[in-house]
PASEFI-343495 format. One record per residue (C-alpha): residue number from 0; y, x, z; residue in three letters. Coordinates in steps of 0.25 Angstrom, whole numbers, plus 5000, padded with zeros to 4 digits. Last residue first. Example, Ala and Ser with C-alpha at 12.3 -4.5 7.8 and 13.67 -1.06 7.14 Angstrom:
BEGIN
(1,(4996,5055,5029),'SER'),
(0,(4982,5049,5031),'ALA'),
% end
This chain:
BEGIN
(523,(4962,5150,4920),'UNK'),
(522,(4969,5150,4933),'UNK'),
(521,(4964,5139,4942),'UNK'),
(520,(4957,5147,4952),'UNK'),
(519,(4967,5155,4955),'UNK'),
(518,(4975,5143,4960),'UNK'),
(517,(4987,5140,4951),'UNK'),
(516,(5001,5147,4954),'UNK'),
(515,(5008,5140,4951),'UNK'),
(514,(5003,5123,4948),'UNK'),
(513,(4996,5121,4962),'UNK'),
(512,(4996,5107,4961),'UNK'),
(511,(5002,5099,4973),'UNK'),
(510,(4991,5092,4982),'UNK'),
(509,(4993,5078,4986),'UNK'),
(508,(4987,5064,4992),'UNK'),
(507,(4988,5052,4993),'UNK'),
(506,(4997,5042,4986),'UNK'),
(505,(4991,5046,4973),'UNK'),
(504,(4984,5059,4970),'UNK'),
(503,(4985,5073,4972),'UNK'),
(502,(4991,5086,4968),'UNK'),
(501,(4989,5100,4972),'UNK'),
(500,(4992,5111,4982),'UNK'),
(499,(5004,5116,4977),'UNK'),
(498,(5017,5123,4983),'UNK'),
(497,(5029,5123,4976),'UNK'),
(496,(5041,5132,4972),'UNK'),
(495,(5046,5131,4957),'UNK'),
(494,(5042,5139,4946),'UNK'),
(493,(5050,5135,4936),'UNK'),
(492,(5048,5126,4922),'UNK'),
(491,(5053,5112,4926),'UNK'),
(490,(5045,5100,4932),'UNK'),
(489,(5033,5105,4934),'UNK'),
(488,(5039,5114,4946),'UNK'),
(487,(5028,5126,4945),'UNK'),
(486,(5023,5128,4960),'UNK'),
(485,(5028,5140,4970),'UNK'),
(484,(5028,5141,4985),'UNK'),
(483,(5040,5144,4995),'UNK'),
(482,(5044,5129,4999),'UNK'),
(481,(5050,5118,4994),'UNK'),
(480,(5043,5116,4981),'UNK'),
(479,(5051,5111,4967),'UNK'),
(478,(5054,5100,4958),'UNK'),
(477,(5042,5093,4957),'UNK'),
(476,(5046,5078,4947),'UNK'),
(475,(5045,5065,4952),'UNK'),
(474,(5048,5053,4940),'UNK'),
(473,(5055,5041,4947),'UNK'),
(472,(5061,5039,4931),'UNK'),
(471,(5075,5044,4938),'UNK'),
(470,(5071,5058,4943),'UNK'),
(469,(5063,5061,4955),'UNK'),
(468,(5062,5077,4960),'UNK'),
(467,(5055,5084,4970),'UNK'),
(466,(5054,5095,4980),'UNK'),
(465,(5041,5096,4986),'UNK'),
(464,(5039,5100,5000),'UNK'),
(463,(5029,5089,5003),'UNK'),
(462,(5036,5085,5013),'UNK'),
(461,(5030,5073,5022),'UNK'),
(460,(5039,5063,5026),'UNK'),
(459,(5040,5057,5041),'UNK'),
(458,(5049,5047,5046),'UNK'),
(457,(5055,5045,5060),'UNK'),
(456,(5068,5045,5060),'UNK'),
(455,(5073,5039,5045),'UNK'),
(454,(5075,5047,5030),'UNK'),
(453,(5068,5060,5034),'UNK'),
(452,(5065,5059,5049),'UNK'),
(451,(5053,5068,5048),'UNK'),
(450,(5048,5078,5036),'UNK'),
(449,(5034,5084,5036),'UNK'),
(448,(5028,5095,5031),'UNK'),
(447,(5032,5106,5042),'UNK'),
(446,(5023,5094,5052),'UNK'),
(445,(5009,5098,5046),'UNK'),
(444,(5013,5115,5045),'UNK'),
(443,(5016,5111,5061),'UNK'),
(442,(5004,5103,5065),'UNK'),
(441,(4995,5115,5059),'UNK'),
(440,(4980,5114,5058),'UNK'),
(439,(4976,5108,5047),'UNK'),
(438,(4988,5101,5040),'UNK'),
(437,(4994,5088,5038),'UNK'),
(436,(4988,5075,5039),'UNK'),
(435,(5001,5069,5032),'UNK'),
(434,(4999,5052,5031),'UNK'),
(433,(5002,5044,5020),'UNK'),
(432,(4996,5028,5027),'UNK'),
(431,(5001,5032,5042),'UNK'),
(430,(5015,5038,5034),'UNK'),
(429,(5021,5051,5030),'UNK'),
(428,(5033,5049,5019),'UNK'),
(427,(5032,5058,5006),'UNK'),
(426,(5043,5070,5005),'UNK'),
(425,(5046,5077,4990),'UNK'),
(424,(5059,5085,4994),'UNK'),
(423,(5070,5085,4984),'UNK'),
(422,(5075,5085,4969),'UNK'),
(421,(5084,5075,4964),'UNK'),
(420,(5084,5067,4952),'UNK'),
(419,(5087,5054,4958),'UNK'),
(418,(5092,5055,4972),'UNK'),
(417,(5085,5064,4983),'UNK'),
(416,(5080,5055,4997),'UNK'),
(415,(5088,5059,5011),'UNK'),
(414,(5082,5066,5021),'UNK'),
(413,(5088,5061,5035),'UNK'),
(412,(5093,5070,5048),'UNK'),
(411,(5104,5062,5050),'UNK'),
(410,(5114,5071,5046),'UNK'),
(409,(5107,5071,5032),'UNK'),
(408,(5093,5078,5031),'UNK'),
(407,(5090,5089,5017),'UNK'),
(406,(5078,5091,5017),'UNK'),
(405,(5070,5106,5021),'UNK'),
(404,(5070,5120,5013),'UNK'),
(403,(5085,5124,5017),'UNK'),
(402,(5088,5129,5002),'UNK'),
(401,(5081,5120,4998),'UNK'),
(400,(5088,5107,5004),'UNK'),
(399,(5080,5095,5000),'UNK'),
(398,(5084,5080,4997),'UNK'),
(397,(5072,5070,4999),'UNK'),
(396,(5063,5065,4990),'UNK'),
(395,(5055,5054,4994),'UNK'),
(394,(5039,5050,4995),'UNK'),
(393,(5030,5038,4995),'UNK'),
(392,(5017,5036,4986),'UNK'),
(391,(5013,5023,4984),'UNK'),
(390,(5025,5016,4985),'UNK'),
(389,(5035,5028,4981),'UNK'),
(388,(5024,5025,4966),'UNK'),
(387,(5030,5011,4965),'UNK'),
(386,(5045,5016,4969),'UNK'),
(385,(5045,5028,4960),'UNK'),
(384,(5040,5041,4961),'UNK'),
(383,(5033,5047,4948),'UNK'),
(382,(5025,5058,4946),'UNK'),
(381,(5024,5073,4946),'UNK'),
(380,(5036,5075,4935),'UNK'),
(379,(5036,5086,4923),'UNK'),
(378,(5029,5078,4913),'UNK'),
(377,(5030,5063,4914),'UNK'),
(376,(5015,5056,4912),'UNK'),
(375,(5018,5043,4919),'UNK'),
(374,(5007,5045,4930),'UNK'),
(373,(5014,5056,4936),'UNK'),
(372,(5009,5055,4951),'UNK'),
(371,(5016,5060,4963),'UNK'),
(370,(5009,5062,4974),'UNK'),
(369,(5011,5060,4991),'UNK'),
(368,(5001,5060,5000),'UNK'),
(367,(5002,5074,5008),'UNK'),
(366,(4994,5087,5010),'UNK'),
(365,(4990,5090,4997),'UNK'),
(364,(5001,5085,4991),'UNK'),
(363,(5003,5078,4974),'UNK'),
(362,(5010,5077,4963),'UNK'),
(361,(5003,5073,4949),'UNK'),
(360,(5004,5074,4933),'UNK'),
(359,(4994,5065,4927),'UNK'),
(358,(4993,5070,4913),'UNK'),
(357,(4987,5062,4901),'UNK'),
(356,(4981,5069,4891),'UNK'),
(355,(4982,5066,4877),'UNK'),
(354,(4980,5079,4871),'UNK'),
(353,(4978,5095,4876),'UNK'),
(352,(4991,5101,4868),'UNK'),
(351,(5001,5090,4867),'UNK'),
(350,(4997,5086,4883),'UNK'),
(349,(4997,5100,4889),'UNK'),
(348,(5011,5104,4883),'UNK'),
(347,(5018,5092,4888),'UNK'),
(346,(5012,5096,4901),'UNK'),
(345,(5012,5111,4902),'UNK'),
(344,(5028,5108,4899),'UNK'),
(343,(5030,5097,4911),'UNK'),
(342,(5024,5106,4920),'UNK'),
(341,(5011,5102,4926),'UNK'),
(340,(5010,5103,4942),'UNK'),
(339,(5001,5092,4944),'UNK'),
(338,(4986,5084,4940),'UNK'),
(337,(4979,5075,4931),'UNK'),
(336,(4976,5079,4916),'UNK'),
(335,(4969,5066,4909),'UNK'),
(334,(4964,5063,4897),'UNK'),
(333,(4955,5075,4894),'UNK'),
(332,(4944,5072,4883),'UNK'),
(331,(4944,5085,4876),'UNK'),
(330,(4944,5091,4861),'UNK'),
(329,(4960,5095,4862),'UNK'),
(328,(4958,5107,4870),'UNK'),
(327,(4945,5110,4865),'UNK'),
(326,(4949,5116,4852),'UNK'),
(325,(4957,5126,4859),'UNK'),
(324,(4972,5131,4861),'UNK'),
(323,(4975,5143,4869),'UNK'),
(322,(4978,5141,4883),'UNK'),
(321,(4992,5139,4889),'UNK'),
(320,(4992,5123,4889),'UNK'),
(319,(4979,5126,4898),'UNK'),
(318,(4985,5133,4908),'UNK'),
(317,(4998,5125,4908),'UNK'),
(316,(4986,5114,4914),'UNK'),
(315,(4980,5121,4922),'UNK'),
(314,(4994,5126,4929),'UNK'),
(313,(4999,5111,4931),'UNK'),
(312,(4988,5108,4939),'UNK'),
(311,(4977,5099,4932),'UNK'),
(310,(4963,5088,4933),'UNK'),
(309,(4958,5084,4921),'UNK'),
(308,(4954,5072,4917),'UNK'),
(307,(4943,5068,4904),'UNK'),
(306,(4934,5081,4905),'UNK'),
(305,(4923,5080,4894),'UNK'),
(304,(4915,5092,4902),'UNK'),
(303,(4913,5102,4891),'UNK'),
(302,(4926,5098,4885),'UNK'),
(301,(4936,5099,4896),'UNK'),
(300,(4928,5111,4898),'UNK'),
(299,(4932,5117,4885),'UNK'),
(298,(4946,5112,4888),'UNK'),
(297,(4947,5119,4902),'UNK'),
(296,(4939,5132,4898),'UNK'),
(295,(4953,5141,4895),'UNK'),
(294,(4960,5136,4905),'UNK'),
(293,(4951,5138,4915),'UNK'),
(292,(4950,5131,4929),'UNK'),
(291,(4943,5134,4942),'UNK'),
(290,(4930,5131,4946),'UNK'),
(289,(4929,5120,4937),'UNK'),
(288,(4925,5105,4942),'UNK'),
(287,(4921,5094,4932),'UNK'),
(286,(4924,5081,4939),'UNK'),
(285,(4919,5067,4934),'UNK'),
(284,(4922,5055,4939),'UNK'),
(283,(4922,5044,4949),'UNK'),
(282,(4936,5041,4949),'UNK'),
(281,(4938,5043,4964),'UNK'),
(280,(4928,5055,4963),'UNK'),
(279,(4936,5061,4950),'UNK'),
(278,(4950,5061,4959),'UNK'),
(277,(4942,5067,4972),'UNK'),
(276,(4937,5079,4965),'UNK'),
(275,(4950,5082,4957),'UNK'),
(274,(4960,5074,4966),'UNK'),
(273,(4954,5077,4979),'UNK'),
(272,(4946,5093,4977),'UNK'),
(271,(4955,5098,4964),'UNK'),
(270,(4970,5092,4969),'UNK'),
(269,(4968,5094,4984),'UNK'),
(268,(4964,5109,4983),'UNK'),
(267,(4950,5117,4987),'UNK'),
(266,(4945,5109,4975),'UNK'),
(265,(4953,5119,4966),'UNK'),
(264,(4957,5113,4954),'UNK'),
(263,(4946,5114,4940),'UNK'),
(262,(4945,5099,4938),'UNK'),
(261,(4941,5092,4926),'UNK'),
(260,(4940,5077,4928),'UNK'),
(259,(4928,5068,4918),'UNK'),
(258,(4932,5055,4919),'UNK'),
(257,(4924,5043,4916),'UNK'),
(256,(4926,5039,4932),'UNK'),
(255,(4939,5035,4929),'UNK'),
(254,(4955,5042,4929),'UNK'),
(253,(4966,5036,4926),'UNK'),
(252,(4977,5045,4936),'UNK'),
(251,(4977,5038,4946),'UNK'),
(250,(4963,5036,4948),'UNK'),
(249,(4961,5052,4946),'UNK'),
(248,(4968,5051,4958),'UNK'),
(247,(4962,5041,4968),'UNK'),
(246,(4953,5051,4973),'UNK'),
(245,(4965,5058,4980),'UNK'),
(244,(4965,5045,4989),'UNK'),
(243,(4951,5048,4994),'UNK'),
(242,(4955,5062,4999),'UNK'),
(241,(4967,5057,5005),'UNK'),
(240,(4959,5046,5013),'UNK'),
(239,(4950,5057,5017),'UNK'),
(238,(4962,5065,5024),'UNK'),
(237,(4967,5078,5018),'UNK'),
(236,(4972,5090,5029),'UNK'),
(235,(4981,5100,5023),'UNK'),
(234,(4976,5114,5027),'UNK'),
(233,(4989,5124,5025),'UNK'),
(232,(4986,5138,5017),'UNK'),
(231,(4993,5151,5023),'UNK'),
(230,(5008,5151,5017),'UNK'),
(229,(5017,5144,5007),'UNK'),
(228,(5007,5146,4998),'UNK'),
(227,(4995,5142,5008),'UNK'),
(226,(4990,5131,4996),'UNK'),
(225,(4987,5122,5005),'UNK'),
(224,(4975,5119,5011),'UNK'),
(223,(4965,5105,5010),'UNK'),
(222,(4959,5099,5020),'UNK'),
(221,(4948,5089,5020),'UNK'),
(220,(4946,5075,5025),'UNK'),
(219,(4957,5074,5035),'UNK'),
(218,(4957,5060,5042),'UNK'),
(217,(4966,5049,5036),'UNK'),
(216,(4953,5041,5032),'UNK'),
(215,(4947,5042,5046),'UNK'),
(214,(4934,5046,5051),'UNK'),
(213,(4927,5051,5039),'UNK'),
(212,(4913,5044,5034),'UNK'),
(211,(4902,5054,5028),'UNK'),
(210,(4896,5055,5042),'UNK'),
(209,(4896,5043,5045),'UNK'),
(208,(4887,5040,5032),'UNK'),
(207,(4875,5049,5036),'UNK'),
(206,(4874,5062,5027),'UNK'),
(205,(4870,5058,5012),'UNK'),
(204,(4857,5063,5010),'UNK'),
(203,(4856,5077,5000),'UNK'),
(202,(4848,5084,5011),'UNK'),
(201,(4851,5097,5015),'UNK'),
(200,(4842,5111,5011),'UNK'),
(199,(4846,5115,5000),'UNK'),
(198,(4861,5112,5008),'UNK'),
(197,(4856,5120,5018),'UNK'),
(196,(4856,5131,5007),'UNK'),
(195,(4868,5128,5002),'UNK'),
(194,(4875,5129,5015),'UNK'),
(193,(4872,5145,5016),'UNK'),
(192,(4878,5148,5031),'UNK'),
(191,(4887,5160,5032),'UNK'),
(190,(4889,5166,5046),'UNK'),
(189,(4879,5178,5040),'UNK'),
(188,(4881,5180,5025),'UNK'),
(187,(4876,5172,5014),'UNK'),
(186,(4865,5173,5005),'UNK'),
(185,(4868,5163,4992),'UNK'),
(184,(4867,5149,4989),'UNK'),
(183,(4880,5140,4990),'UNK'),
(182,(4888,5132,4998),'UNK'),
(181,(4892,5143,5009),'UNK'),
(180,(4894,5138,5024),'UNK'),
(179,(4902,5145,5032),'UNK'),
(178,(4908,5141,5048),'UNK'),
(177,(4919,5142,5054),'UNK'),
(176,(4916,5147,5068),'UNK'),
(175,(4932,5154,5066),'UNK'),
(174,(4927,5165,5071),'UNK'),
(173,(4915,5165,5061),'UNK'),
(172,(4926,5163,5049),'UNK'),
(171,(4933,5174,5053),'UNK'),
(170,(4922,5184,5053),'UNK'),
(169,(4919,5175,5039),'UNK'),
(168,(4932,5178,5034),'UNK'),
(167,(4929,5186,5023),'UNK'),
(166,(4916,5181,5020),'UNK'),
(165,(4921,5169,5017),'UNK'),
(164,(4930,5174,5004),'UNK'),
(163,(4914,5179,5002),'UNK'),
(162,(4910,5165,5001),'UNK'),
(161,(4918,5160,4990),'UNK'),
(160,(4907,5162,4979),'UNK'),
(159,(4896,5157,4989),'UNK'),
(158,(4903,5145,4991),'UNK'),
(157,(4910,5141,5004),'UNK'),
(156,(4910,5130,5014),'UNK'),
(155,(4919,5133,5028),'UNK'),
(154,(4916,5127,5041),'UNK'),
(153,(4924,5125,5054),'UNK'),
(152,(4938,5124,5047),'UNK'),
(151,(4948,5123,5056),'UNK'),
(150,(4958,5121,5044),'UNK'),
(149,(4969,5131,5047),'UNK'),
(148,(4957,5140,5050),'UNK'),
(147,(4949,5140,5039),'UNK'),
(146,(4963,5142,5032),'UNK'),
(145,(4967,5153,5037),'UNK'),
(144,(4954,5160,5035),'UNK'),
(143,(4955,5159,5020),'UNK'),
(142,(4968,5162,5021),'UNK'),
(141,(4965,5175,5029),'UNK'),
(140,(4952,5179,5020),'UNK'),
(139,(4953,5172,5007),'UNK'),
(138,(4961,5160,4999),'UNK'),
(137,(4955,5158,4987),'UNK'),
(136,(4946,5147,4988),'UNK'),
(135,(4956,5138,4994),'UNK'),
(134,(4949,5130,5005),'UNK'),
(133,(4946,5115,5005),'UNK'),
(132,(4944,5109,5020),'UNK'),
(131,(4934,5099,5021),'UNK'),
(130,(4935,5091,5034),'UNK'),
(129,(4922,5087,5041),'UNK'),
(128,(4915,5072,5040),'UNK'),
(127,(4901,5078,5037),'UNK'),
(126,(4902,5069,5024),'UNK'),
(125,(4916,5075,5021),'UNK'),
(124,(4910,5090,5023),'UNK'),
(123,(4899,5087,5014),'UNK'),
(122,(4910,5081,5003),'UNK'),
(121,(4916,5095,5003),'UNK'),
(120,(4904,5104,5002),'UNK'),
(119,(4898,5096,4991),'UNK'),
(118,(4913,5096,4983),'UNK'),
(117,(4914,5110,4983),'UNK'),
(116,(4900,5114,4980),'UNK'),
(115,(4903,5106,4970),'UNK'),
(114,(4913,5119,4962),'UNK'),
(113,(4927,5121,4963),'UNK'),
(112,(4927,5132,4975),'UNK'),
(111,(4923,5132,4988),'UNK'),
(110,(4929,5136,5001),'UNK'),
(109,(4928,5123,5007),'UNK'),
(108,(4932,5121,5025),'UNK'),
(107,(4926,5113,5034),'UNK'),
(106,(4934,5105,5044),'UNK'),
(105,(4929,5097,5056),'UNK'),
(104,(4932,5084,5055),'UNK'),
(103,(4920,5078,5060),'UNK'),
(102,(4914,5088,5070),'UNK'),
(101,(4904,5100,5061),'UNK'),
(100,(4889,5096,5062),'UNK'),
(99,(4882,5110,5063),'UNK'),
(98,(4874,5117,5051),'UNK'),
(97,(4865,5108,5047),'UNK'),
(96,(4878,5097,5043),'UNK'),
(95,(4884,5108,5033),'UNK'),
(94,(4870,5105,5026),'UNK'),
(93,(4870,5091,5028),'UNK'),
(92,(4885,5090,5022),'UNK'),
(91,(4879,5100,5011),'UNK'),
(90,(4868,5092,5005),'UNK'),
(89,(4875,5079,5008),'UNK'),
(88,(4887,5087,4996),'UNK'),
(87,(4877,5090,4988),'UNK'),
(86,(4871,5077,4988),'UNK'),
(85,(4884,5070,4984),'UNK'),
(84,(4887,5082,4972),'UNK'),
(83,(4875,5077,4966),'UNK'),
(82,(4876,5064,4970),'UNK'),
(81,(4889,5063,4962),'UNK'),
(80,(4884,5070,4951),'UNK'),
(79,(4886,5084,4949),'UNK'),
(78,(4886,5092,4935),'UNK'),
(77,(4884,5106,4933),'UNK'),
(76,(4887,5114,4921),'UNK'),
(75,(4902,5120,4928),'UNK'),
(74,(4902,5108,4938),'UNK'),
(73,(4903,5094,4933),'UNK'),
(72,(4905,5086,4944),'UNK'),
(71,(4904,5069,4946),'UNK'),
(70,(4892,5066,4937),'UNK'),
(69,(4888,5052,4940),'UNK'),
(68,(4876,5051,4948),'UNK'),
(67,(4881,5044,4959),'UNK'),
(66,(4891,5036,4951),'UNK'),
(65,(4895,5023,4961),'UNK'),
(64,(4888,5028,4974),'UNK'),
(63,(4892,5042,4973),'UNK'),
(62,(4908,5037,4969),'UNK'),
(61,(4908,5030,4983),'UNK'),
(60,(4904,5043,4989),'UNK'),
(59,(4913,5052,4981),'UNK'),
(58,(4923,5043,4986),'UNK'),
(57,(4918,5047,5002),'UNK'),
(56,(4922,5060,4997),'UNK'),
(55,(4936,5058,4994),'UNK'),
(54,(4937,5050,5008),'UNK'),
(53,(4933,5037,5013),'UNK'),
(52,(4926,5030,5002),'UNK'),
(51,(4921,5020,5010),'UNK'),
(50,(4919,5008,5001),'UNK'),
(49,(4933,5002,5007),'UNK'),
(48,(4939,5016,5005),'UNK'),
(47,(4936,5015,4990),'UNK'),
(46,(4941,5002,4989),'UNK'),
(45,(4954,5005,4996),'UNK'),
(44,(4954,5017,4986),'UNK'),
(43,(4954,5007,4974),'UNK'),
(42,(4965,4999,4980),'UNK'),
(41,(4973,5010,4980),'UNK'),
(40,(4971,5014,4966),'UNK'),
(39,(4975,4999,4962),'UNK'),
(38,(4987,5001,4969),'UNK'),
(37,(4990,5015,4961),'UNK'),
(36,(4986,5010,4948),'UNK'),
(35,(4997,4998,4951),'UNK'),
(34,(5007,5009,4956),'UNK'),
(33,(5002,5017,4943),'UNK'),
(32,(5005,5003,4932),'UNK'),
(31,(5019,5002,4940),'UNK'),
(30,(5025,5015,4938),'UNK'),
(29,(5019,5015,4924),'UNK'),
(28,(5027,5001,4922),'UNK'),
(27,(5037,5009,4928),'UNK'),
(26,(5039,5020,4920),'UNK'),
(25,(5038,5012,4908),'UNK'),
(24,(5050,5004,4911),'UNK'),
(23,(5057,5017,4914),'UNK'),
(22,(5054,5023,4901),'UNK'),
(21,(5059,5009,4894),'UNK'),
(20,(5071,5010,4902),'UNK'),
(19,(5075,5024,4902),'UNK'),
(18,(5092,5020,4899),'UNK'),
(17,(5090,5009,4908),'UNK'),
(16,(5078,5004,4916),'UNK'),
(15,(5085,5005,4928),'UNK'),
(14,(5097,4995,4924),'UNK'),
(13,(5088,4986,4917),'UNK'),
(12,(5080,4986,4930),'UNK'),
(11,(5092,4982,4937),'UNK'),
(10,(5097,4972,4928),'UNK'),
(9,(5083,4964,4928),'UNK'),
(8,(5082,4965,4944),'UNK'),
(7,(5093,4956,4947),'UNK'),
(6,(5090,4945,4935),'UNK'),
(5,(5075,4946,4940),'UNK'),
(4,(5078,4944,4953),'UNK'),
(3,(5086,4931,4951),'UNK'),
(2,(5074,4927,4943),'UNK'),
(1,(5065,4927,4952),'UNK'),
(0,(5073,4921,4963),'UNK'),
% end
């Protein structure tokens, strides 16, 4: 029987492996070696949920006990250890606590920038079992309003920096019964209460452990809005088992816990707060945080801190290719560059100039579990999808009509799959075990992002409104956005329409990178 299959399957895979076949054999044995990773991966999260790590910040738990004072933030000249960073967060959870018990599940919203204030305010809100929602620190007045709203916040922590984009809505805000807590010293106004000095005041004790323990693993954990490009800002809901699957990524991509990650994203989005915060927890590394990022400070820095990882949009990384050459930008330890929306050029360019290192090109959603993953190192595409990855990470591509903006249905009503080499619509299946919680607050935004009755009566695809491309080697390239916002296409040298809110990691979770225009807070 063996050898009957063999003499079969022999021919065909001569067949398959012909004119390309040592590229090909290559491909798959790297195919092979990630799915193997992958499996392994899983395994290790299984065990992270059997010690009860239930959510990003029940990791940072589990990593407490391990490394307690291990350095985990490096701050401009400060450093915080995990039970620095711990304690600061009981501090304020007790705090926010003297102040009225909120009901489990109650939202509260961030306004803070890239800083520990940040982390401390969002891992109190987990311990007291409330949903943490990440506001945009540029958006003002009516946005600002809109959002607070969208997401039903009935609190909102802020900096002293930030405060006075509060202020402008504070009327608002006291309709609303929202109310403001500001994390750091100063005199505030009347309706604002100054957390930080009930936190002088709050014990550093861990809060009983039922507290700290969410309901449900599929429950939303923190909110995260959409960029608004294509109108006002959406609240996507993020469960806890999301959170902790985004900690798997620096995983992926060959991190440890010797690693020293430089982030400067935004933590108010998916890729700075889950894969940047989450990635070094689940590694058990090091993150130096920047406020924003400069160009002209990053190798210096790179230095200063012996950075090892670090953590890109496409648009940092041209930034850098256009600065002028220095000493120290072939005197560092980086290895690793993770992250999406690099153009094929910016990369090729990026590794002759700043040395051997290795690029890990990804695709990802906010709102939905579907990635794409370019572990083989091929400039231009956002991963591979072949049958082995399809396994961990379903999706198809379906023919589109642009001029009509919707799929293209037979007279039966059906999609049909794109050939080899075609360009159409990225869609990912919705399932019990891949599930889309939707937004805050609207049914109908929710329901616009879903496809039914695609290839049989009764099925259900979200669309991530992607168009897309798979050529021959199972290689997935971005080809272009179906609606009215814009992103760079890595793939060619236009401008293409997209929207971006960051990437994410394996099997779970998403974020597009915002490659054009990059957030003010990015620009060097």
């Amino acid at each position: 029987m063996a050898l009957w299959l063999v003499l079969v399957l022999l021919p065909v895979l001569v067949l398959w492996l012909w004119p390309r076949g040592p590229l090909r054999l290559r491909l798959l044995l790297e195919d092979a070696r990630f799915s193997l990773q992958a499996a392994r991966l899983k395994r290790s999260v299984q065990g992270w949920l059997r010690q009860g790590a239930l959510s990003l910040p029940g990791l940072f738990q589990l990593q407490l006990r391990s490394r307690p004072d291990s350095v985990f933030l490096r701050y401009r000249d400060e450093s915080v250890t995990y039970r620095q960073l711990e304690a600061q967060s009981n501090r304020a959870a007790r705090a926010l606590l003297s102040c009225g018990r909120l009901p489990p599940g109650a939202p509260v919203a961030l306004l803070l920038g890239n800083e520990p204030r940040f982390l401390a305010a969002w891992f109190s809100v987990y311990k007291l079992r409330l949903v943490a929602a990440f506001l945009n620190t540029n958006v003002r007045r009516g946005a600002l309003t809109h959002c607070l709203q969208t997401c039903g916040a009935r609190g909102l922590i802020t900096s002293p920096e930030l405060l006075d984009a509060v202020l402008e809505i504070l009327p608002e805000l006291q309709d609303m019964e929202i109310t403001v807590w500001v994390m750091g010293p100063g005199q505030f106004p009347p309706g604002v209460i100054n957390l930080h000095n009930l936190m002088e005041e709050a014990s550093e004790n861990p809060l009983p452990c039922e507290t700290e323990t969410p309901i449900n693993l599929l429950d939303t954990a923190i909110c995260i809005f959409t960029s608004g490009t294509t109108g006002l800002p959406k609240a996507a809901r993020i469960s806890h088992l999301k959170t902790l699957m985004c900690c798997a990524f620096y995983h992926l991509c060959g991190g440890c816990s010797d690693d020293v990650i430089y982030m400067s994203l935004p933590l108010y989005h998916k890729s700075g707060a889950l894969l940047g915060v989450g990635g070094c927890i689940g590694i058990g590394a090091s993150l130096v945080l920047k406020e924003r990022f400069s160009a002209s400070q990053f190798w210096s820095d790179c230095r200063r801190y012996e950075v090892t990882i670090f953590q890109y949009i496409g648009e940092l990384c041209r930034y850098l290719t256009n600065q002028p050459q220095n000493e120290d930008e072939c005197r560092h330890k980086v290895r690793l560059a993770a992250g999406s929306g690099l153009r094929p050029d910016v990369w090729k360019e990026f590794s002759r100039r700043f040395g051997k290192i290795k690029i890990f090109e990804t695709y990802g959603m906010t709102e939905f579990n579907i990635t794409f993953l370019n572990y083989t190192g091929n400039p231009g595409a956002v991963g591979r999808g072949t049958f082995l990855y399809k396994r961990f990470c379903p999706f198809e591509l379906i023919r589109y009509d642009t001029q009509q903006g919707e799929p293209i249905r037979d007279g039966a009503g059906r999609c049909h799959r794109t050939s080899t080499g075609e360009t159409g619509l990225l869609i990912s299946p919705v399932t019990p075990t891949s599930p889309f919680l939707g937004y805050v607050g609207s049914r109908e935004l929710s329901e616009k992002k879903l496809l039914r009755d695609v290839f049989q009566l009764g099925d259900c695809y979200f669309n991530t409104g992607d168009l897309m491309m798979q050529d021959d080697l199972g290689y997935v390239y971005f080809r272009d956005r179906t609606g009215d916002t814009f992103r760079y296409c890595p793939s060619s040298s236009r401008l293409s329409f997209a929207i971006t809110e960051h990437f994410t990691p394996f099997m779970f979770a998403g974020g597009r990178g915002r490659t054009w225009p990059p957030p003010r807070c990015l620009r060097s």
